[in-house]
N, C-alpha and C positions, 0 to 999 in steps of 0.2 A: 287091616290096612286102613290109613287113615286115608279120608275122602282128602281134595282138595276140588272145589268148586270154582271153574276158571271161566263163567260163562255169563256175567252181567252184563254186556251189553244186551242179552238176548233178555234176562229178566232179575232180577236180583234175588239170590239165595244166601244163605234161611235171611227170611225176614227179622228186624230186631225184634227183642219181645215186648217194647211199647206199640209196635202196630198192632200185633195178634191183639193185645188188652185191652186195645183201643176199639179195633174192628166187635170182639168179644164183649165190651161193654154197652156198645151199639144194638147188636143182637140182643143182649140179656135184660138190658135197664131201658131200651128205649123204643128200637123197633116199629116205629112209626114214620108215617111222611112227612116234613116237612114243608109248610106252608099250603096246608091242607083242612089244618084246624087250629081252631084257638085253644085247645087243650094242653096241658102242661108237658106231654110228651111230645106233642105235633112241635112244641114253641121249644122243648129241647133239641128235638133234630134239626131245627131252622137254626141254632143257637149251634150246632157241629158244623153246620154247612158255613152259615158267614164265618165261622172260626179260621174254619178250612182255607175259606177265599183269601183272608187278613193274609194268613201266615204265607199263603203261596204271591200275593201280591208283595208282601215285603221280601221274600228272598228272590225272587226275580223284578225287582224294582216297577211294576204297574202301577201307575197312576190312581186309581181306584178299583176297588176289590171287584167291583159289577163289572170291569173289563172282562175277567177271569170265564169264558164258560168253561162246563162239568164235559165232557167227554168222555167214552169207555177207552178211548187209546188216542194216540198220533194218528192211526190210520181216518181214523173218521173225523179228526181235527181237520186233516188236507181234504179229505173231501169238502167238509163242511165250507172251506175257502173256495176251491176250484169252480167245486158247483152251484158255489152261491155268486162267484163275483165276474165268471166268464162268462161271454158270448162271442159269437161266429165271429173272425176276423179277428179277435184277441191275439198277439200276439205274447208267446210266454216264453222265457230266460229258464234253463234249469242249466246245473253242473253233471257233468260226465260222474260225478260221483253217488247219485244220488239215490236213494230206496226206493223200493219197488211200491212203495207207499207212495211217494211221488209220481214215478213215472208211469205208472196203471193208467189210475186217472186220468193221467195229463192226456196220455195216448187216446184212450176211448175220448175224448174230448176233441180231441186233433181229429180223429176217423168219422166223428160223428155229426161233429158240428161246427166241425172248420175253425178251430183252435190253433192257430202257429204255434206249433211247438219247437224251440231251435233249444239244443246239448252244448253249453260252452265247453272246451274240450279242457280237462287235467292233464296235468303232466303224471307220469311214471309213476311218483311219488302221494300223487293224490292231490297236491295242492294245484290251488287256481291263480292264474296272476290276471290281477283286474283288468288290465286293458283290456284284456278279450272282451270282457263286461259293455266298458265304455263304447266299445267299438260295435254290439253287438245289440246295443239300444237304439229304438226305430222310435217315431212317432206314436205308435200304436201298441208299443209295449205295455201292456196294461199289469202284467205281474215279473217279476224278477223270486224265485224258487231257490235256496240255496241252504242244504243241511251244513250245522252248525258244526259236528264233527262225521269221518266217517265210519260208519258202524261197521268196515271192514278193514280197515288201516287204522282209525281215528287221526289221521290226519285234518285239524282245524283247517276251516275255508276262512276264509278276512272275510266274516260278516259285519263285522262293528266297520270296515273300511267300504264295504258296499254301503251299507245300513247314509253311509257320510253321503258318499254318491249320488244315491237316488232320494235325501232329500229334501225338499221343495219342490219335489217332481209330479208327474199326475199316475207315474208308475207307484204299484203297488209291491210292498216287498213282505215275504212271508220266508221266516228261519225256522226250519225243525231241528228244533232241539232234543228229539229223542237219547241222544249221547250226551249229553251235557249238563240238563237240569237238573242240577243235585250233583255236580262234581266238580262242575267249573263256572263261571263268574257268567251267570245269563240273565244283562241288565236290559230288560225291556226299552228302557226309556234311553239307554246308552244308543241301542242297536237302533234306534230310529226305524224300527218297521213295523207293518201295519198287524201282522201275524207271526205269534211265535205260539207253533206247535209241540206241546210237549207231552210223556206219556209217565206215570205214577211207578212203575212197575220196574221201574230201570234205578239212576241215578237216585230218586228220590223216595225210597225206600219203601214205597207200599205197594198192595197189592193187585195184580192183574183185574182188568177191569174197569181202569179208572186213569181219565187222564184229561188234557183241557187244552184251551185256547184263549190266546190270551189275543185282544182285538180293539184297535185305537176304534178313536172314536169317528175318523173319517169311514173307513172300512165298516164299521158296526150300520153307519146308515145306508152304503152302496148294495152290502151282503144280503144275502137272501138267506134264509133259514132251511139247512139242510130239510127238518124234520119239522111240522107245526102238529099242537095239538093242547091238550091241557097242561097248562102251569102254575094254579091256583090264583091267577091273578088277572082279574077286567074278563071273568067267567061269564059276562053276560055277553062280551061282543064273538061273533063268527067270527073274527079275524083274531091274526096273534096279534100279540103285543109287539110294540114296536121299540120296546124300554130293555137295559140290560140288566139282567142277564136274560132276563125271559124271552126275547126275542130268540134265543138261540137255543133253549134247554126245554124239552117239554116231556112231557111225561114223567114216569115215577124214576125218582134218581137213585144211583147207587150206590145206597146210604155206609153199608159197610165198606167199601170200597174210596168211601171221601172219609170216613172217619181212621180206618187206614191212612191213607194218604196223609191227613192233617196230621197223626202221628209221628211218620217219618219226615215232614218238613219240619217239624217240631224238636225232632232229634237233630237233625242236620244245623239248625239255628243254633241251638244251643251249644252242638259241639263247634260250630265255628266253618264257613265254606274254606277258609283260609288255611288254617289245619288241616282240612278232608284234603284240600288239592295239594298241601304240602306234602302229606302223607302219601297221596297216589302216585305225585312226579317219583318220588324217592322210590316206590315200588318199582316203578317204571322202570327208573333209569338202570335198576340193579338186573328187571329181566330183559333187558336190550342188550346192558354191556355182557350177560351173559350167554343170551343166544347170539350173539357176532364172534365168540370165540368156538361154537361148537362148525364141525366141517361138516361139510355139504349143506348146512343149514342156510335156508335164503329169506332174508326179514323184506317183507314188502313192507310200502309207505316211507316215514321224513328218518326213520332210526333215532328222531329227537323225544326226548320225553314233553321239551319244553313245547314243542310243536304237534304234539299228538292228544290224543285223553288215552284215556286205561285199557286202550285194546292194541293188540299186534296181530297181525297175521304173516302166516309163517310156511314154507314151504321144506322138504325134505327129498336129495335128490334119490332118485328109487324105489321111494316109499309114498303112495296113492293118499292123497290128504286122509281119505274115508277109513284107509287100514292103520294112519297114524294115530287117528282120534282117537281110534277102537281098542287099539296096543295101549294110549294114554290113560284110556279109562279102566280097562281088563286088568291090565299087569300095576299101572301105578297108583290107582284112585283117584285121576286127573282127568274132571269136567271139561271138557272143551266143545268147540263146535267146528264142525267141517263143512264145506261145499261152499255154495256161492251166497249164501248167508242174503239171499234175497235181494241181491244188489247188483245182478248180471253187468249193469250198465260200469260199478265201480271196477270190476274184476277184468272188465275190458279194460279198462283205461291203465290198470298194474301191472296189465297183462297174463292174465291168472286164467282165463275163460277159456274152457269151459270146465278146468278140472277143479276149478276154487283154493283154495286153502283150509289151513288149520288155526282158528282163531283162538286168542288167550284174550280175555278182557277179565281185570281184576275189580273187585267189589272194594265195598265196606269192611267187607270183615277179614279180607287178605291180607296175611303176615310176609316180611324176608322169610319166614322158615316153607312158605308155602312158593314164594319166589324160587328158591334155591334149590325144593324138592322137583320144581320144573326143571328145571336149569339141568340138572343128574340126570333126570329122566330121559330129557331128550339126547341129552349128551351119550349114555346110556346106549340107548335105541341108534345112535349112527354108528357108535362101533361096531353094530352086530354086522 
């Protein structure tokens, strides 16, 4: 039975094979810290690392590559934000849509130390209409929080139209790009905000572990440093440095994990963003027009390709999300993912909570023939 792997939003499978040779050259030929020592392997790892930062600064449009810190995921991107730039009385903006990567934090931050945390409310469908935004900004809003697509609908939020909004303002604005880096068009410099959260392991083809923050320069001096510690640089002072990247990245970095990572942005460059997203909409639009014709099937989020990125979630009537994954994967060889996909707050807003759904997000490497073999499947499964 041939596999079909339906489940990148969560992490991207199988990796190309310029990342494994890349991560595997790292380990074999080099294997060393970087900016550690003047030796020719310490100055080749430092020489994978800036590689790293160039290529991921030019496909999301950053001003200079020291914007870029290294991170193990998006999860510790938002912290590194929250925890670094709130205090008591802060007032903070989030979407009804948004991951539990967001809203953790925010919460214990609101319970703890008196953080305003206010949920602009989505409609049905997922999307946000900004007035709520405009209406919903106070004096004392110091962050505006708002995921770039959702990782349970992919229905896009109008970040590039807030990004316009807030600025000139003294509000700070941070986009998690977890869905989008590497599939759709994430212009730092477009999106006018202070924080764009992204993770390796998704869109942009490398491997878990590894992922970053991208941080203007007004932000870079208000932010506090999640983590301080050694960064091979101004070793004599007790204090961190205050220069970037160093201010934000300390300790030993993870070296195979950036030399990954530089490989798939490296692949994605070359093969073109504009192709990828051509190639995903057409995916899209063939498993949308396909599951609206099967019965009892119910497509949450916009039903547009044009207004979504590469994931659906999908409901079946009679049939428990958790027993359809399982029939998907048992009988078909179709990856998917069920439940509430770690976004309780999105599932409320679709209406889905508490039993979730059955999500399809398609990769890199999904074909129409992998499209259509869903399509039968579920088609399939309602007649029974």
């Amino acid at each position: 039975m041939r596999e079909i792997y339906a489940d990148h939003a969560a992490t991207t499978f199988p990796r190309p094979p310029e990342v494994v040779e890349n991560m595997v050259h790292y380990l074999r030929d080099i294997g060393c810290s970087p900016g550690r020592g003047a030796y020719h392997k310490s100055l080749a790892a430092a020489r994978m690392v800036y590689e790293a930062r160039g290529l991921l600064a030019r496909l999301l449009a950053v001003p200079e590559p020291e914007q870029i810190i290294f991170t193990p995921n998006v999860t510790t991107s938002l912290n590194l934000v929250f925890k670094g730039l709130l205090a008591e009385g802060d007032h903070v903006l989030i979407s009804s849509m948004e991951h539990n990567a967001v809203v953790r934090p925010l919460s214990r931050l609101a319970r703890e130390k008196n953080v305003l945390l206010e949920q602009l409310a989505c409609a049905p469908d997922g999307t946000l209409d900004l007035l709520k935004l405009r209406r919903a900004l106070r004096p004392n809003t110091r962050l505006v929080v708002l995921t770039h697509a959702s990782n349970v609908t992919g229905t896009i939020l109008p970040v590039y139209e807030a990004g316009e909004m807030l600025a000139g303002t003294d509000t700070f604005f941070c986009v998690d790009a977890a869905q989008t880096a590497g599939t759709e068009v994430v212009d730092f410099a477009a999106l006018q905000c202070d924080y764009l959260a992204f993770t390796g392991h998704k869109g942009l083809l490398g491997p878990p572990g590894i992922g970053g923050l991208c941080i203007s320069r007004r932000a870079a001096t208000v932010t506090r440093p999640l983590i301080e510690g050694g960064t091979g640089s101004r070793s004599e002072d007790e204090y961190q440095p205050d220069f970037l990247p160093d201010k934000f990245e300390s300790g030993t970095q993870n070296m195979p994990g950036i030399a990954g990572l530089a490989a798939g942005v490296r692949l994605i460059s070359d093969t073109g963003l504009a192709v990828i997203c051509k190639e995903r909409t057409t995916l899209m639009e063939s498993l949308l027009s396909g599951l609206a014709e099967i019965n009892g099937l119910t497509i949450h989020g916009t039903k547009e390709a044009a207004k979504s990125v590469y994931t659906v979630s999908i409901n079946m009537a009679g049939v428990d999300c958790s027993d359809l994954s399982f029939m998907l994967d048992q009988a078909y060889g179709i990856q998917t993912r069920a439940g509430l996909h770690c976004a309780p707050l999105a599932h409320k807003t679709i209406g889905t909570f508490p039993q979730g759904t059955v999500r399809f997000s398609l990769g890199y490497q999904n074909t129409a023939d992998d499209v259509a073999a869903i399509i039968a499947a579920l088609r399939e499964i309602s007649a029974f």
